[in-house]
N, C-alpha and C positions, 0 to 999 in steps of 0.2 A: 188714757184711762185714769186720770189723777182724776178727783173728786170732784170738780168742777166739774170735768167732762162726763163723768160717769150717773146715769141715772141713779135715783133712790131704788132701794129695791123694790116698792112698793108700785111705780111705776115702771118696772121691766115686765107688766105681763104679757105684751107683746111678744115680747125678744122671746120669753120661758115659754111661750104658743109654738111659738115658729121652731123653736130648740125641738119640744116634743113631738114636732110634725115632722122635723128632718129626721130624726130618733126612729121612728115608726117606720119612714120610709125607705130610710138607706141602711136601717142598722137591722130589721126585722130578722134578718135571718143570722145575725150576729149572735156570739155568745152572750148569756143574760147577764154577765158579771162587765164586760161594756155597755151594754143597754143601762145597768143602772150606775154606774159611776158618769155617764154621759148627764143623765138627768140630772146628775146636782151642778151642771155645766148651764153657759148660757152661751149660744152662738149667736156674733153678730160679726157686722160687716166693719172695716174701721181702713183709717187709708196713712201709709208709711211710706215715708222716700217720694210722695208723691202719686202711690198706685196702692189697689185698694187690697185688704189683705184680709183673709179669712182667720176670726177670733174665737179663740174657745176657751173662755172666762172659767177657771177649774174654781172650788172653793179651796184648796190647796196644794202642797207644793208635793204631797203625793199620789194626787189624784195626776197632777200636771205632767211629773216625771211619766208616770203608767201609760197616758195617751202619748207622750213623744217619742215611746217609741211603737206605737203601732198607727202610722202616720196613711198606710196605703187609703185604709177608708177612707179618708179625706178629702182625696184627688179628686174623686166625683161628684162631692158635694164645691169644692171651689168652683171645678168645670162649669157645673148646674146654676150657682147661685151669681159665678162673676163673665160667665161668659168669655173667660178667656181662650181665646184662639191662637196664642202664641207659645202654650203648653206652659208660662210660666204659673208655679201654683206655688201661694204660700200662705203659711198658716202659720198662727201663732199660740201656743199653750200658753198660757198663761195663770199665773198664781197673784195673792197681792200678799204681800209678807206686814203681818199682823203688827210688830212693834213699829215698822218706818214707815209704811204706807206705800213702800214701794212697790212696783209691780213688774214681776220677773217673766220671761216671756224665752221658751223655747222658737227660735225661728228656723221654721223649715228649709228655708232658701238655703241659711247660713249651717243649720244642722249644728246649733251653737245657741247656749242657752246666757240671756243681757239683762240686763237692767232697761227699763223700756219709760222715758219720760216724753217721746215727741207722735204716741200715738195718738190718733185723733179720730175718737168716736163719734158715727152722726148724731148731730143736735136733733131734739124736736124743736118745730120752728109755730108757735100759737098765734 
């Protein structure tokens, strides 16, 4: 998610499509105070260690903190969106910290919140 890798905002409106159609679908009968904290979020797909991981881009580091720990929603949208059949599920909260540009990343697997420089977002390819 360094700058190079990460779209302009201007082109995520796919990503912020597909965010608000997962929002609609899996969160509907959720509380409205995650429905809308989820919305300033962007969900996409990105691949760590090798294997692909589910991202959920916060606009900051207390939006990020609020969704790591209510993690269960989740499992069903990783299930749905990566097709894992080996019950491994992991997701990443993520915030980007304003003065370094670094991007700090709650991971599920780990239940342990890093510093994240070797994630890798899909390109578009023109």
């Amino acid at each position: 998610m360094s700058e190079a890798q990460t779209p302009q905002n201007q082109d995520r409106k796919l990503e912020q499509a597909l965010t608000n159609k997962i929002i609609n679908d899996y969160f509907d009968n959720s509380e409205s105070w995650l429905r809308a904290i989820l919305r300033m979020c962007i969900f996409s797909l990105g691949h760590l260690d090798g294997k692909s991981v589910f991202v959920v881009e916060c606009p900051n580091q207390a939006v990020a903190k609020r969704l790591s720990r209510k993690i269960y929603p989740f499992r069903g949208i990783v299930y749905y969106l990566t097709d894992y059949l080996d019950g491994e599920e992991r997701t990443l909260f993520c915030y980007q910290e304003v003065k370094s540009g670094e991007w700090h990343c709650y991971d599920t697997s780990t239940q342990s919140w890093k510093a994240m420089r070797h994630l890798q977002m899909p390109t578009n390819s023109h």
